[in-house]
Every structure is written in C-alpha cells, then in structure tokens.
VOTI-922208 format. One record per atom (N, C-alpha, C): residue number from 1; residue in one letter; chain; atom name; x, y, z. Coordinates in steps of 0.001 Angstrom, whole numbers. Layout:
% residues N
NUM,A,A,CA,X,Y,Z
...
***
This chain:
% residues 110
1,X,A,N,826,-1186,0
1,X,A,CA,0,0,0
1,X,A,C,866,1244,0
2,X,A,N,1398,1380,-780
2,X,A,CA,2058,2843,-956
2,X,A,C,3267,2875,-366
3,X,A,N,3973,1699,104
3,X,A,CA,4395,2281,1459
3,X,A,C,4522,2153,2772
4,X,A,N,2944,2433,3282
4,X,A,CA,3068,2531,4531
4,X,A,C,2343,1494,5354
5,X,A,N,2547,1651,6527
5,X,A,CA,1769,445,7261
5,X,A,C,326,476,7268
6,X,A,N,-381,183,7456
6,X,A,CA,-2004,606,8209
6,X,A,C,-2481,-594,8872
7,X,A,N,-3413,-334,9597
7,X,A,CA,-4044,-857,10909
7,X,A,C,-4780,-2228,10116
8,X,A,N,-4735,-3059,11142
8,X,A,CA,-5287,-4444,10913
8,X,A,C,-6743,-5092,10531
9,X,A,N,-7462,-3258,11320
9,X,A,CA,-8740,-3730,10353
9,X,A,C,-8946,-3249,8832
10,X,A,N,-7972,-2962,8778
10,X,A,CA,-8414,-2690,6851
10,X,A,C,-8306,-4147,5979
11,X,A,N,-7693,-4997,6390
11,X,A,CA,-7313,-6231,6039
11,X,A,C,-9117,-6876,6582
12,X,A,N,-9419,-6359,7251
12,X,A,CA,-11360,-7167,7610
12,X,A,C,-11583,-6762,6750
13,X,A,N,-12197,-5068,6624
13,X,A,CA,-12753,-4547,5675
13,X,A,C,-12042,-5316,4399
14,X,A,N,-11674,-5100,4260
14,X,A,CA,-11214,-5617,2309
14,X,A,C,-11358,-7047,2444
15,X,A,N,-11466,-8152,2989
15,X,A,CA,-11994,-8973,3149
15,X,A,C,-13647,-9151,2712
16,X,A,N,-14028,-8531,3921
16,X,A,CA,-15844,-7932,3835
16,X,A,C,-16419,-7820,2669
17,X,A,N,-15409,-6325,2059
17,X,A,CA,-15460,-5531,762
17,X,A,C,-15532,-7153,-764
18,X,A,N,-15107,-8004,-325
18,X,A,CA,-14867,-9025,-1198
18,X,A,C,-15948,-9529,-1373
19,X,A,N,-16886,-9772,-103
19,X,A,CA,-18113,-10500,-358
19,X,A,C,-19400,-9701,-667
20,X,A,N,-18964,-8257,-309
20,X,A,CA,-19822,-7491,-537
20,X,A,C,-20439,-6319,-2065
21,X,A,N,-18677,-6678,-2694
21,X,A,CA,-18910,-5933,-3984
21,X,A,C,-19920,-6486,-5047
22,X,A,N,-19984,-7722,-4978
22,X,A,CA,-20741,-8650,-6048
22,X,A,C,-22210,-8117,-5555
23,X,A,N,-22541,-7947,-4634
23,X,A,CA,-24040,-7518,-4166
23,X,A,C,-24427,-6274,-4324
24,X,A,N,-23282,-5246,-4286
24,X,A,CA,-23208,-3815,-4437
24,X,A,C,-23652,-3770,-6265
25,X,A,N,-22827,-4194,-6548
25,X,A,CA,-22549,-4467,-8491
25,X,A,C,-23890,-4249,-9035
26,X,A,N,-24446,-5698,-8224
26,X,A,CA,-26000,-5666,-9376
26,X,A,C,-26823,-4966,-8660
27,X,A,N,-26631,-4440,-8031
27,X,A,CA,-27661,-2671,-7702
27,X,A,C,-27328,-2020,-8358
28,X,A,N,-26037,-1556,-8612
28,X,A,CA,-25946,-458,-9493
28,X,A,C,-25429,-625,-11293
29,X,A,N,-25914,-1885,-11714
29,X,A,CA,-25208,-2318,-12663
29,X,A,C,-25778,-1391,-13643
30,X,A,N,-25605,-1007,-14731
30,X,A,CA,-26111,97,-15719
30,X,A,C,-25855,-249,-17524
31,X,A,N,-26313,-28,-18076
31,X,A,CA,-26442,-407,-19563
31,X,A,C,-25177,560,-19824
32,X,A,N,-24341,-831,-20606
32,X,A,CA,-23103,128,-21785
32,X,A,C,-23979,1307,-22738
33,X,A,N,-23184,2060,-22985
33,X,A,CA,-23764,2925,-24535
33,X,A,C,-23609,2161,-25752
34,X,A,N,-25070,2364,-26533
34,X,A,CA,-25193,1601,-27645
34,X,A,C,-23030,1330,-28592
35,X,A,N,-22675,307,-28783
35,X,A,CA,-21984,345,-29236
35,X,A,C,-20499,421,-28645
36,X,A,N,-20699,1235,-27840
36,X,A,CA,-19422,1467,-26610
36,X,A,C,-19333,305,-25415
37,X,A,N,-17872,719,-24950
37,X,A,CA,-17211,-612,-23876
37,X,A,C,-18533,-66,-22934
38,X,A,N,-18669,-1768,-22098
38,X,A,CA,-19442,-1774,-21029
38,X,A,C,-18506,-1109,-19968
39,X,A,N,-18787,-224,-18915
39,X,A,CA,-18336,517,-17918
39,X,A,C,-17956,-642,-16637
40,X,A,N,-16825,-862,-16122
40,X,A,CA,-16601,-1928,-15400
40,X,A,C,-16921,-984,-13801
41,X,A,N,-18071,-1814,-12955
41,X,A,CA,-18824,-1320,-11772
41,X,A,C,-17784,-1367,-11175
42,X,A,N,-16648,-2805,-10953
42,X,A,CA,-16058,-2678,-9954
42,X,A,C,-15115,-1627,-9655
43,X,A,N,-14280,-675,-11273
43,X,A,CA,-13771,-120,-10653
43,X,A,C,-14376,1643,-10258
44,X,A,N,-15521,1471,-10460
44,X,A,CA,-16229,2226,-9840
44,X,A,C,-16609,2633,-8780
45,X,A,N,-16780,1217,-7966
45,X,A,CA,-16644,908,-6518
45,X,A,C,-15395,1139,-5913
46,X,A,N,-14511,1198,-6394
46,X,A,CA,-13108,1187,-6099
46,X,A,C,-13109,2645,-5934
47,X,A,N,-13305,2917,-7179
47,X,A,CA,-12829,4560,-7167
47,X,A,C,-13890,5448,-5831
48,X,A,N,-15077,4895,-6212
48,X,A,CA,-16156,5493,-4790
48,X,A,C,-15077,5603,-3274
49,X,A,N,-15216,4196,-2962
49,X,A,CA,-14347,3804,-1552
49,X,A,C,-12980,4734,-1091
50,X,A,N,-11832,4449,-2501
50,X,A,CA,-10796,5281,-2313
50,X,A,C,-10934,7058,-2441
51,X,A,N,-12113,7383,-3157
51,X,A,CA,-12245,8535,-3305
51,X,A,C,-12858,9256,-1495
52,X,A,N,-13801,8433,-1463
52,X,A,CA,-14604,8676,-623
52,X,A,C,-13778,8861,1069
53,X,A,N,-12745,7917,1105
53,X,A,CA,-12216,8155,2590
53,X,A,C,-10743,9282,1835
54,X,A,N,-10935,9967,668
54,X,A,CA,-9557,10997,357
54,X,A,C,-10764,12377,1213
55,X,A,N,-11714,11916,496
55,X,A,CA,-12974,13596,1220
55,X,A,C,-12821,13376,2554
56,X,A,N,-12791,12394,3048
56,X,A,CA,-13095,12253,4315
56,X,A,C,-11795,13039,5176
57,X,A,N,-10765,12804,4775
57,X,A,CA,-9478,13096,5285
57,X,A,C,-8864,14406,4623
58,X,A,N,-9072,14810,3582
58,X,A,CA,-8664,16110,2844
58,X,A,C,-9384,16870,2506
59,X,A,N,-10817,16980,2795
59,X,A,CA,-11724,17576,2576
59,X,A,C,-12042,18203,599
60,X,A,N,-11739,17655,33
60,X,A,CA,-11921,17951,-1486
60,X,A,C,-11735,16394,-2217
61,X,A,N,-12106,17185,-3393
61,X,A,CA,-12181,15584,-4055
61,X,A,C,-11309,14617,-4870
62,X,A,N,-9684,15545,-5136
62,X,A,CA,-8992,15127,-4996
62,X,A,C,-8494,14452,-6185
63,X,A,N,-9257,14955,-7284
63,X,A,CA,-9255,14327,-8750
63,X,A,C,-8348,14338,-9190
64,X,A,N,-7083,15148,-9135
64,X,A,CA,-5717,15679,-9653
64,X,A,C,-4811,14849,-9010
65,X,A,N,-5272,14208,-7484
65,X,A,CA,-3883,13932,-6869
65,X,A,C,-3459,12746,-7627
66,X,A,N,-2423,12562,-7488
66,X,A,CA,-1441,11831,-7819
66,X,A,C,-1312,10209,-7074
67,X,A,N,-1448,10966,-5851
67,X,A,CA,-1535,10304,-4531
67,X,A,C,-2763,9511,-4804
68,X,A,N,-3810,9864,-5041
68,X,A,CA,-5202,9020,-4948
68,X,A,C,-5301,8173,-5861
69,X,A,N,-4931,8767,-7250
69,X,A,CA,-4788,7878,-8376
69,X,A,C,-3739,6802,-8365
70,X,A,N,-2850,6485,-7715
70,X,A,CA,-1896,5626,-7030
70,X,A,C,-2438,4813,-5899
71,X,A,N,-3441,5290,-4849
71,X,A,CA,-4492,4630,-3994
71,X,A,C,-5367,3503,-4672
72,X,A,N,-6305,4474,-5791
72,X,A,CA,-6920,3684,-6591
72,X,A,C,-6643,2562,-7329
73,X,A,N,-5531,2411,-7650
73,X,A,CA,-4745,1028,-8489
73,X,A,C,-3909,719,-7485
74,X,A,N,-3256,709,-6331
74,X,A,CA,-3179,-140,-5317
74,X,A,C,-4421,-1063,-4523
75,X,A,N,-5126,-219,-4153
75,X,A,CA,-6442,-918,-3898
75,X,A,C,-7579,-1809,-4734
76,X,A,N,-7007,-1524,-5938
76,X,A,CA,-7349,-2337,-6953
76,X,A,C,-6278,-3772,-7130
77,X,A,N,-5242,-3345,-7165
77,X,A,CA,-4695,-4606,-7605
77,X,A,C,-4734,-5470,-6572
78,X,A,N,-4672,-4902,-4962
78,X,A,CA,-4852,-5836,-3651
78,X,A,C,-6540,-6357,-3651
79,X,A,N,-7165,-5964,-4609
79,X,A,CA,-7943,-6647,-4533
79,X,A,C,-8063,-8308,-5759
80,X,A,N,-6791,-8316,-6440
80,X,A,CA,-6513,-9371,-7118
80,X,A,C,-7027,-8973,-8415
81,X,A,N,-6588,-7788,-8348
81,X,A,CA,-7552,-7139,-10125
81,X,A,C,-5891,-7362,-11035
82,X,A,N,-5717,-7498,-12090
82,X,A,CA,-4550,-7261,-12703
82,X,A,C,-4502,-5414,-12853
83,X,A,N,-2912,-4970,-13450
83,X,A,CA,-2886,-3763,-13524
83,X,A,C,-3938,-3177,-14729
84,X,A,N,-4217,-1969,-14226
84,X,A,CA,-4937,-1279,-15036
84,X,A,C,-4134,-336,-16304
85,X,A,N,-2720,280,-16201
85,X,A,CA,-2263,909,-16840
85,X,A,C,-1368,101,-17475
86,X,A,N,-1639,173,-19278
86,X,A,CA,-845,-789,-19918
86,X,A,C,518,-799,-19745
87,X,A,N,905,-1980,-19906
87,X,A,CA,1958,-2727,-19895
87,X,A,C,2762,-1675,-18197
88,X,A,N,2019,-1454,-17523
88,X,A,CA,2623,-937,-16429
88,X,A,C,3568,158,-16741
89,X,A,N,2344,1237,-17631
89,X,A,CA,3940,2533,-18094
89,X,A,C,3538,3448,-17083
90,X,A,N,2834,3296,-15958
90,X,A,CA,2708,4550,-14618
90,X,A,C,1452,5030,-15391
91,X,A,N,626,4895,-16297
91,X,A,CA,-346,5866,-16397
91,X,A,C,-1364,5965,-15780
92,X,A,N,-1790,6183,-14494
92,X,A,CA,-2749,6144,-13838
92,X,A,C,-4169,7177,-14355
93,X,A,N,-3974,7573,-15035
93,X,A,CA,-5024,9074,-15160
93,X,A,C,-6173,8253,-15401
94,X,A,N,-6141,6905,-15663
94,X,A,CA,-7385,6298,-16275
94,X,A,C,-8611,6255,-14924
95,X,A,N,-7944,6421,-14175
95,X,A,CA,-8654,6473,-13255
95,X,A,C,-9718,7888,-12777
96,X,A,N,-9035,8295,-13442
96,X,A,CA,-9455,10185,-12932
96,X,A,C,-10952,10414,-13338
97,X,A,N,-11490,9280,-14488
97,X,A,CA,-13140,9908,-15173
97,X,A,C,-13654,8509,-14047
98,X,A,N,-13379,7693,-13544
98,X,A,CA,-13938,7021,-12690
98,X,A,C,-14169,8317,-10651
99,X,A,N,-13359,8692,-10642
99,X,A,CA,-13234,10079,-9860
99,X,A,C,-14064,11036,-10029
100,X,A,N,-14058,11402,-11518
100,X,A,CA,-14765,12610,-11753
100,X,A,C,-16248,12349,-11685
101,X,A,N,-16567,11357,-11929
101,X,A,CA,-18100,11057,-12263
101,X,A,C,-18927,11077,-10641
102,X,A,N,-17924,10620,-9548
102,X,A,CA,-18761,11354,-8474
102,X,A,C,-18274,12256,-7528
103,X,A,N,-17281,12648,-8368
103,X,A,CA,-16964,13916,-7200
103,X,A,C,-17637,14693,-6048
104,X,A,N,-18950,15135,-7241
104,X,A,CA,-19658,16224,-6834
104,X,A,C,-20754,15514,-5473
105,X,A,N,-21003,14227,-5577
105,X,A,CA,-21825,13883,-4656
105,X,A,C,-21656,13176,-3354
106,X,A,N,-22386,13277,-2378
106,X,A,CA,-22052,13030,-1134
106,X,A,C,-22493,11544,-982
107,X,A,N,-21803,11174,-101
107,X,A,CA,-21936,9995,496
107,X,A,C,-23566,9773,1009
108,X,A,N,-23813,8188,799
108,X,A,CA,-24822,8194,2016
108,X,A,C,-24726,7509,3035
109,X,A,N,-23713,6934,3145
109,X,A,CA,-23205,6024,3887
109,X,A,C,-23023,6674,5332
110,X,A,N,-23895,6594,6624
110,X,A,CA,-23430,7419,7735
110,X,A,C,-22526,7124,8163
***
C-alpha cells in the first residue's frame, strides 16, 4: 500500500469488501452505450471507496492527486484485479473519469 503500514482492520474490511462488492454491483449495474465498452462497476466501486475516505481526510475531491490515483490502483490490484495501466507505463489518469463522475456527490453512507 504505498508504502506505509495501516491498521489491521483494513485487512477485515477488504476482506468484507470481497463478499460485498458482487451484491453492491447488481444494484448499481447500468447499460453500456449503444456500441461502446461496457463501464466496469467494480472499478467504480473502487474509485467510490478510495475517493470517498480521500474527502473524508482532505476535505476535497482530490481528482488531480497523484496520490489518490496511485491509492486507486493499489487498492485495486490488492484486490486481485490485474494492472490497469498498460503494460505498467505509470499511467494512472485512467482512473481520474472514474473520480470525476462522483466527485460532486455526497456519500450516504453514515
């Protein structure tokens, strides 16, 4: 994870998060555009989660950082996803329209 250490329940949660994304998914599953790639939920969910505890802690949304977009494909690949940026050339930005799409909205999660 970047780095650094973190606390032992994040290893539950992402556990949890394992049995729980497949149930999350087909709630929010949504029709591709005629013709266009189907939109992959999970890393949607991904981007929600990692986005969502960057607001929590930095108060903005954090679309630019560097830092988050590096969160986002760590937390992706620990979730047993292969890499997202081809052939592993650092391009993370792919992540940034998964970011942008909910920036603007708040959590409902209390």
């Amino acid at each position: 994870m970047i780095g650094e250490d973190y606390p032992d329940c994040i290893d539950v949660a992402s556990n949890a998060l394992d049995e729980l994304l497949p149930l999350i998914a087909r709630c929010i599953r949504q029709p591709g555009k005629r013709g266009g790639p189907t939109v992959d939920d999970r890393r949607q969910i991904c981007a929600d989660i990692c986005g969502g505890i960057w607001q929590e802690f930095h108060h903005t949304a954090g679309t630019n950082s560097d830092t988050l977009l590096e969160a986002c494909e760590a937390y992706w690949q620990a979730s047993g996803q292969p890499p997202t940026a081809a052939e592993l050339s650092g391009n993370l930005r792919n992540w940034k329209r998964f970011l942008t799409s909910n920036s603007g909205k708040k959590s409902e999660v209390g």
